[in-house]
C-alpha positions as CSV (number, residue, x, y, z in Angstrom):
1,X,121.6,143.3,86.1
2,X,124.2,140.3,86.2
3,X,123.0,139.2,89.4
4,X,119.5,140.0,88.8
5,X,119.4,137.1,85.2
6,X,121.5,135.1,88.2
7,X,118.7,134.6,90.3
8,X,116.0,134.4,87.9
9,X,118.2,131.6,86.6
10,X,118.7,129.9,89.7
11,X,114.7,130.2,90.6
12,X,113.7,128.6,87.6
13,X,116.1,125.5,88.2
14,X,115.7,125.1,91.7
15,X,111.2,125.3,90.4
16,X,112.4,123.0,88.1
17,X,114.3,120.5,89.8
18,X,111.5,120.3,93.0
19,X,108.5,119.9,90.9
20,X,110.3,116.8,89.1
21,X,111.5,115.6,92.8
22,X,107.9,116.0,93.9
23,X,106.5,114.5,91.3
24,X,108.9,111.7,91.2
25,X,108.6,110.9,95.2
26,X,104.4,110.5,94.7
27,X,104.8,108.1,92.2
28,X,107.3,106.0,94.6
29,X,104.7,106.5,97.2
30,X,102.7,105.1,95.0
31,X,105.0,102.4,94.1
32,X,105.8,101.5,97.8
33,X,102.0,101.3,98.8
34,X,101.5,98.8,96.2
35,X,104.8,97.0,97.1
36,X,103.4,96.6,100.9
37,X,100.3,95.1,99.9
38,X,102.0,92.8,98.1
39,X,104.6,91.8,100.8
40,X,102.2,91.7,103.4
41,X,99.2,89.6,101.1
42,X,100.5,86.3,102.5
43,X,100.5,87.5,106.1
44,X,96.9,88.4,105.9
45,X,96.1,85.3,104.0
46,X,97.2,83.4,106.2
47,X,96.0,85.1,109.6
48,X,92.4,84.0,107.6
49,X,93.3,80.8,107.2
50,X,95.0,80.5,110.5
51,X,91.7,81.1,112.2
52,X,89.4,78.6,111.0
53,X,88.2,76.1,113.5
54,X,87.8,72.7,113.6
55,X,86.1,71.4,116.2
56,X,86.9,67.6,117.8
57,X,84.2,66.6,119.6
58,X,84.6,63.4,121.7
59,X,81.9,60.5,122.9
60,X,80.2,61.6,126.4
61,X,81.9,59.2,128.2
62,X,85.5,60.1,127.4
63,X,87.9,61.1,130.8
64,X,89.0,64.7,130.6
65,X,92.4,63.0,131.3
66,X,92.5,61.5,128.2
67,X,90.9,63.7,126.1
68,X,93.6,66.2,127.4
69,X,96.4,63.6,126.4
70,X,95.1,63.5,122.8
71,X,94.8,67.2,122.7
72,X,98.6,67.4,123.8
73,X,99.6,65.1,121.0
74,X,97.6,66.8,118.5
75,X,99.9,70.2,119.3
76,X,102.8,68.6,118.5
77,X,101.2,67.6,114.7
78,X,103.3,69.4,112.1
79,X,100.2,70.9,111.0
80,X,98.2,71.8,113.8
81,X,99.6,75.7,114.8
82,X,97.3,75.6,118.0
83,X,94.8,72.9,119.8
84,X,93.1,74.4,122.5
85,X,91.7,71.6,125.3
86,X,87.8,72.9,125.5
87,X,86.2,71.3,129.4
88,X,82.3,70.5,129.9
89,X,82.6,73.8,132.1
90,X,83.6,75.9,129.5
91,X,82.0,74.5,126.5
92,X,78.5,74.6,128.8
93,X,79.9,78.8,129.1
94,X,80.2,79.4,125.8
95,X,76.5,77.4,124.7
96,X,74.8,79.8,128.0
97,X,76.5,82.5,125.4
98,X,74.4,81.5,122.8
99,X,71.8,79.8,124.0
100,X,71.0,81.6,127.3
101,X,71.6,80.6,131.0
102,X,68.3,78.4,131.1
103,X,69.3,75.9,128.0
104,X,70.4,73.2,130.8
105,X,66.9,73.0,132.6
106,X,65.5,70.3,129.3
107,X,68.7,68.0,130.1
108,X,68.9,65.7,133.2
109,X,72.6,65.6,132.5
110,X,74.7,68.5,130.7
111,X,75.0,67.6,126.9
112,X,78.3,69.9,126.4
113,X,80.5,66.9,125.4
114,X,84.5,67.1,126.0
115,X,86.4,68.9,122.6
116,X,89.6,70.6,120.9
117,X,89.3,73.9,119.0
118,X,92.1,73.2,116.4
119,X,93.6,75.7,114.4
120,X,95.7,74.4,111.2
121,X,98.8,75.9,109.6
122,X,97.4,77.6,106.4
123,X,100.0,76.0,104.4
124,X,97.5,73.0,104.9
125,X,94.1,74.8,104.7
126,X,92.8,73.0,101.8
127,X,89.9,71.1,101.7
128,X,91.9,67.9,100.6
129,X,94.3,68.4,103.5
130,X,91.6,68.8,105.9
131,X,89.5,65.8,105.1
132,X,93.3,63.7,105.4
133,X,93.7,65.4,108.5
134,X,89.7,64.5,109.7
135,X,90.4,60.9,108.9
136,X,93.8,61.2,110.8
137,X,91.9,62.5,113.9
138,X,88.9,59.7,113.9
139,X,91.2,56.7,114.0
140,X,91.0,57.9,117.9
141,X,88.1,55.7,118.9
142,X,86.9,58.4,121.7
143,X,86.6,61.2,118.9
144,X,82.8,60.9,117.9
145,X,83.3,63.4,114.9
146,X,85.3,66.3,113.2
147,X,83.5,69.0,112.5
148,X,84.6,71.9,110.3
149,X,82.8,74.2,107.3
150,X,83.9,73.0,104.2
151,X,82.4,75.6,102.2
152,X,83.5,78.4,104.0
153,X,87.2,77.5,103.4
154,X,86.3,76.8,99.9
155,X,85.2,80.6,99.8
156,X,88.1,82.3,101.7
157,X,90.6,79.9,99.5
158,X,88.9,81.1,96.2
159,X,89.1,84.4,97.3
160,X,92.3,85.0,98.2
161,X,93.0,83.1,94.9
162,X,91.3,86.1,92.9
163,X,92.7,88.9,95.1
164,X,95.8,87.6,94.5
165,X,95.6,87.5,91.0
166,X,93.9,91.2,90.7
167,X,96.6,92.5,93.3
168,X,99.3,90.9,90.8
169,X,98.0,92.8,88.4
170,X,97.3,95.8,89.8
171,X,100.5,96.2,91.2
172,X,101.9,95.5,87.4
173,X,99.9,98.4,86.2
174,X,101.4,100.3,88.9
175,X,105.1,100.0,88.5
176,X,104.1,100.7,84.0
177,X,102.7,103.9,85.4
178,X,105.2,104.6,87.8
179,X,107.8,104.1,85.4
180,X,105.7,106.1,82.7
181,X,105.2,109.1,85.0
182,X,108.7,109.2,85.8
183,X,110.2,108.7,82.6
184,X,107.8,111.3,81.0
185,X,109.1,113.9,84.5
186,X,112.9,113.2,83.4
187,X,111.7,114.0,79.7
188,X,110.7,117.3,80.4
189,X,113.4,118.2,82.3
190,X,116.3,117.4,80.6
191,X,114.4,118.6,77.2
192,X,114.4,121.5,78.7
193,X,118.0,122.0,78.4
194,X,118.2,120.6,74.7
195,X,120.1,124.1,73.9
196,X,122.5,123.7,76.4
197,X,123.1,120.3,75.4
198,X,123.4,121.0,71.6
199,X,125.7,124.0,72.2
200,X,128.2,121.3,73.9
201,X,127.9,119.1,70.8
202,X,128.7,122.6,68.4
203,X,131.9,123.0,70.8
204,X,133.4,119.4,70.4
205,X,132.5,117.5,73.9
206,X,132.1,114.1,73.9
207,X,128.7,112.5,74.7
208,X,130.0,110.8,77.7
209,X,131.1,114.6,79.0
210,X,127.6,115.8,78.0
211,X,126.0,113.1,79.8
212,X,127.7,112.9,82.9
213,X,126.3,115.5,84.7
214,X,122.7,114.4,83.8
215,X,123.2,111.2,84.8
216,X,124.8,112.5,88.1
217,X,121.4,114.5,88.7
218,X,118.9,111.9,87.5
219,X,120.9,109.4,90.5
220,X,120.6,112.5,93.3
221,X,117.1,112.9,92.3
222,X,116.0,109.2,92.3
223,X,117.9,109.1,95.5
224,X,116.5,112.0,97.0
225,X,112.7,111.3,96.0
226,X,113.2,107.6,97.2
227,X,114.7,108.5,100.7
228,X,111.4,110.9,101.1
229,X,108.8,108.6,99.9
230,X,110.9,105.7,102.3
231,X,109.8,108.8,105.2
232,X,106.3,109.0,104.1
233,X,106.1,105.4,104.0
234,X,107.6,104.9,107.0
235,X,105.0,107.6,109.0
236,X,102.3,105.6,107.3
237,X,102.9,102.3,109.0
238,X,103.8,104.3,111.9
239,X,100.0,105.5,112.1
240,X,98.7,101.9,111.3
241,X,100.8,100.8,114.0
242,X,99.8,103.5,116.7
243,X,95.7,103.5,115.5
244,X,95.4,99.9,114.2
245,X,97.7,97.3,116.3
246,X,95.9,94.1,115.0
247,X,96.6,95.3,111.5
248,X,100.4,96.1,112.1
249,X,100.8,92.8,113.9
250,X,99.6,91.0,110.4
251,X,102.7,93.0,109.0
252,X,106.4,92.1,108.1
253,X,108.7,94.7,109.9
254,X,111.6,93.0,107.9
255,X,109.6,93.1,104.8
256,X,108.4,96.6,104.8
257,X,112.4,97.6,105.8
258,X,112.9,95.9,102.6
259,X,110.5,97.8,100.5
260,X,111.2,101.0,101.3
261,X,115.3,100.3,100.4
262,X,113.4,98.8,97.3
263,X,111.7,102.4,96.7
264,X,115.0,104.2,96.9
265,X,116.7,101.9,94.7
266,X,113.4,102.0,91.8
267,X,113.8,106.1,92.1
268,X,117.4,105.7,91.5
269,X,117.3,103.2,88.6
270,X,113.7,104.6,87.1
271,X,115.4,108.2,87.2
272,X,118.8,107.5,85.6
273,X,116.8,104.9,82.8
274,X,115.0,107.9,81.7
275,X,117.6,110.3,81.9
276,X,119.8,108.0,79.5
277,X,117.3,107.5,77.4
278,X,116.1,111.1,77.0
279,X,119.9,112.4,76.4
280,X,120.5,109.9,73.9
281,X,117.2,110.8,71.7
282,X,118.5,114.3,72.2
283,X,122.2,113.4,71.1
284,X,120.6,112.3,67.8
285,X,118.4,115.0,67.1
286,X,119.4,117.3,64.5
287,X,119.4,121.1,65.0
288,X,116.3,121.8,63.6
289,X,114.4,119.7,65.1
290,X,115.3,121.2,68.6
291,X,112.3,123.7,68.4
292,X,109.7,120.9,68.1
């Protein structure tokens, strides 16, 4: 019969403690999604930004030599991340793209001017910075013009601008619910062993005695619960990097390493917040308020 209440006993802990560590690690999962869109916002920002175009289109009777020269000096500009050297052979292939192979046959020379594709740092793709760096570039007397979409950097700089602010926000809510979920997990575990608890206050321990071994479990838990929502994590960018390379390569290693260690250390701290603050609104109950 002994061993019989034994089990039942241990059942209902061990039902106990893995539907709190289950519930705990999907809210860190939670938490660490949120975290990686936040770490990895600037990256994609910035691959955006990165890839806008301005085009440098010299006068028709600039050397390829020299418009090659100004192109090589233009790659060493603190703010230029890339200037690609575009020839009347390949700009004349990209307009037969567009235009189809018979757009030549109305010119009696080939139109297709010399030009640089440049592709600016995003830390200066603002239209103010653009327009200095447009009137930077035409001070070279064989650039006939700059030419680059104002309003569409206007739009992807606004954007970002709001999905950064809603992303900020979101991921606010997230960590109050997390937090919520978790404390309200811990609750209803350890006032589930508000009996226990009182019968050590009846017999004289000490509330550091009676809190040690909660405290204890609330750390293994956290712990435990962060290490397996790290895992899950961990196989998710796995499958982003395996099925959707261009999307991993916008992606931090360092920083995601960092957020998961983040996610351990929130399950440890979230889990032994709550437990303190349960066991002392316990402490203070009186005894007969233990059934409500």
């Amino acid at each position: 019969m002994k061993k019989r209440d034994n089990r039942i006993v241990t059942r209902r802990f061990l039902h106990s403690w893995l539907s709190s560590l289950i519930s705990i690690t999907l809210v860190l999962i939670l938490a660490g999604m949120g975290g990686m869109l936040a770490v990895n916002a600037k990256s994609v920002s910035d691959y955006f930004k990165e890839n806008i175009r301005l085009s440098v289109i010299f006068d028709m009777n600039t050397q390829e030599i020299d418009a090659r020269r100004f192109a090589d000096e233009l790659s060493h500009k603190e703010y230029v991340k890339e200037a690609k050297f575009i020839s009347k052979e390949q700009g004349t292939e990209e307009m037969k793209a567009v235009l189809g192979e018979d757009f030549l046959k109305v010119f009696d020379l080939n139109p297709v001017p010399l030009s640089i594709d440049l592709f600016i740092k995003s830390d200066y793709v603002h239209a103010d910075s653009l327009k200095t760096i447009q009137s930077e570039i035409l001070k070279n007397e064989s650039v006939r013009e700059v030419v680059w979409q104002e309003s569409v950097i206007e739009l992807i700089t606004n954007n970002i601008e709001k999905i950064g602010v809603v992303l900020a926000v979101f991921i606010g809510l997230l960590l109050f619910i997390s937090f919520f979920l978790i404390n309200n997990t811990v609750r209803l575990n350890v006032f589930s062993k508000r009996f226990n608890i009182h019968t050590m206050k009846l017999v004289g321990a000490k509330r550091s005695f009676i809190r040690k071994p909660f405290i204890i479990q609330g750390i293994w838990q956290g712990m435990i619960s962060g290490i397996l929502a790290s895992v899950v994590l961990g196989l998710f960018v796995y499958f982003i990097m395996t099925d959707f390379p261009q999307l991993f390569s916008l992606m931090n290693p360092l920083m995601i390493a960092w957020v998961c260690a983040g996610v351990i250390l929130l399950g440890i701290l979230l889990c032994l917040l709550s437990t303190w603050i349960v066991l002392n609104r316990i402490l203070s109950l009186p005894s007969d308020e233990l059934y409500y």
